[in-house]
N, C-alpha and C positions, 0 to 999 in steps of 0.2 A: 450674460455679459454686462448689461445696464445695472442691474442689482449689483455685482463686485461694482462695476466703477461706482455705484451708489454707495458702497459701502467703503469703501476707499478715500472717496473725498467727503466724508465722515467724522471716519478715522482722523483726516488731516486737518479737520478742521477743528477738533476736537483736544486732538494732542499736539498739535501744530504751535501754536504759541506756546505752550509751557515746555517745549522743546527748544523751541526762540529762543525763550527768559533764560532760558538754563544754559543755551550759548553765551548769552549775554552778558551774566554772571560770569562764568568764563572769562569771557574777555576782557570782563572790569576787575577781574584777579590779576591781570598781566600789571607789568610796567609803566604803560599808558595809564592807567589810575592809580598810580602811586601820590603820597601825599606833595611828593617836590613840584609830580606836573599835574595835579585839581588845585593846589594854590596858585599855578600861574594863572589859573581860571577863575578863581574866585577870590583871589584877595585884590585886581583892578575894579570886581564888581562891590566889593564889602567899598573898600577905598572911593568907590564913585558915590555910592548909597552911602558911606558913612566916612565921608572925608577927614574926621579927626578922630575917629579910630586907634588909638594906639597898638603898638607892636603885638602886647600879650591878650590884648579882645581880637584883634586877627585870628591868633593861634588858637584863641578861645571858641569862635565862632567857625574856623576853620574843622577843628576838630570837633567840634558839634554836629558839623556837616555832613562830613563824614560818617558819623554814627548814626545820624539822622540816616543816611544813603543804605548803610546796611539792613536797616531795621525796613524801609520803604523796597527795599529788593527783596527780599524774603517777604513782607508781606502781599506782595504782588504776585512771586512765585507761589505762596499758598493758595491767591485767589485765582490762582490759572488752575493748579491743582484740583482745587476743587470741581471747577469746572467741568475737567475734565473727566473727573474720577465718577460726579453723579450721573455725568450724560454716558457711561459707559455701558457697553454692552454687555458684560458679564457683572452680574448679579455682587457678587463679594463686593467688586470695586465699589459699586453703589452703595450699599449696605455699610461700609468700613472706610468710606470717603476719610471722612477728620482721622484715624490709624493715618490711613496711607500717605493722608496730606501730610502729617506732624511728622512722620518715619521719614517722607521726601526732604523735607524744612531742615530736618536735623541732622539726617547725613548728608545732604548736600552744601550746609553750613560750616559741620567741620570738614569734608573734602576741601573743601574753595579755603580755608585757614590751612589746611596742612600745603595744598598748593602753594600758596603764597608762602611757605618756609623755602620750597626750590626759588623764588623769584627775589633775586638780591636785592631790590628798590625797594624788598615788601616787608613789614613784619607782621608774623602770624600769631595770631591772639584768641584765646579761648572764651573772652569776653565779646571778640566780634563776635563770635558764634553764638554766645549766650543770645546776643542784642538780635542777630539772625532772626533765632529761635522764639523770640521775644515776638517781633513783627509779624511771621508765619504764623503763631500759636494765637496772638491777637485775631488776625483776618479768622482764621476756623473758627474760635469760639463767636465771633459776632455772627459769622452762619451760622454756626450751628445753634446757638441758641433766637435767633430771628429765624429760620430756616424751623424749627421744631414751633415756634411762639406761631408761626405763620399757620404751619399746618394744623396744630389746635384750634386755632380761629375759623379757618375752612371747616375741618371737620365741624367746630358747634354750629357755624353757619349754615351745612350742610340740613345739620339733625333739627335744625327751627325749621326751615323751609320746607325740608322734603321729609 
C-alpha cells in the first residue's frame, strides 16, 4: 500500500505540472486572452513606461507581445515535458524524451490554433503555431544538447579519475 501511494504521488508530481501548463494553455485559448482584453492590460502599462508611445508602436509592441507569449508558452510546455518524460518509469519515454516532447509541442500547438477557430474574439493562425513550435523545439535542443555535452564531460571525468 506505501509503495502504490509512493508511486502515485510520483506520478503526480511528475506529470502534474505539464498537465497544469496544458490547462493553462487551454484557458489562454479562450476569450479572456483575446487581443481586445491583453491590450486592456498592457497598453496602461506600455503608456506608463512609455508615455509618448504613439498609436502604431502600441500595436507594434502589443503584437510582439503576444507572439513573445506563444513562443514563452510552448517553451515552458517542452521544459515540463521533458521533465517529465526523463523522470519516467518506462524505459521508451526516457529514451525518446525530445520525439515525445516535439510530437507534445506540435500537436498541441496546432490543437489550441484550430481551438481558437471555434472562439469568435480569436483568430487562428498557422504561424502561432510555427512560433509555438519554434519555442518548444528551442527549450529541447538546449537540453538535449547541454543534457548530451554534460554527460560526455561525466563520462571523461569519470575515465581520468576512476
Amino acid at each position: 500500500m506505501i509503495k502504490q501511494t509512493q508511486l502515485t504521488r510520483r506520478r503526480f508530481w511528475r506529470y502534474g505540472p505539464l498537465v497544469f501548463w496544458i490547462l493553462f494553455i487551454s484557458f489562454a485559448s479562450t476569450s479572456e486572452f483575446s487581443a481586445s482584453n491583453t491590450s486592456q492590460i498592457l497598453r496602461p502599462i506600455l503608456l506608463w513606461l512609455f508615455p509618448n508611445l504613439s498609436e502604431s508602436r502600441l500595436a507594434a509592441a502589443h503584437f510582439l507581445t503576444r507572439k513573445v507569449g506563444h513562443f514563452t508558452e510552448y517553451a515552458v510546455l517542452a521544459f515540463l515535458a521533458r521533465r517529465a518524460f526523463i523522470t519516467s518509469s518506462l524505459t521508451i519515454m526516457r529514451r525518446y524524451w525530445f520525439q515525445l516532447g516535439l510530437l507534445l509541442v506540435v500537436i498541441y500547438g496546432l490543437l489550441d490554433e484550430f481551438h481558437q477557430s471555434f472562439v469568435p474574439s480569436r483568430t487562428p493562425s498557422i504561424y502561432d503555431s510555427a512560433i509555438d513550435v519554434a519555442g518548444g523545439l528551442t527549450v529541447l535542443l538546449i537540453f538535449k544538447f547541454y543534457g548530451e555535452n554534460a554527460v560526455t564531460e561525466e563520462a571523461a571525468s569519470n575515465r581520468r579519475t576512476g
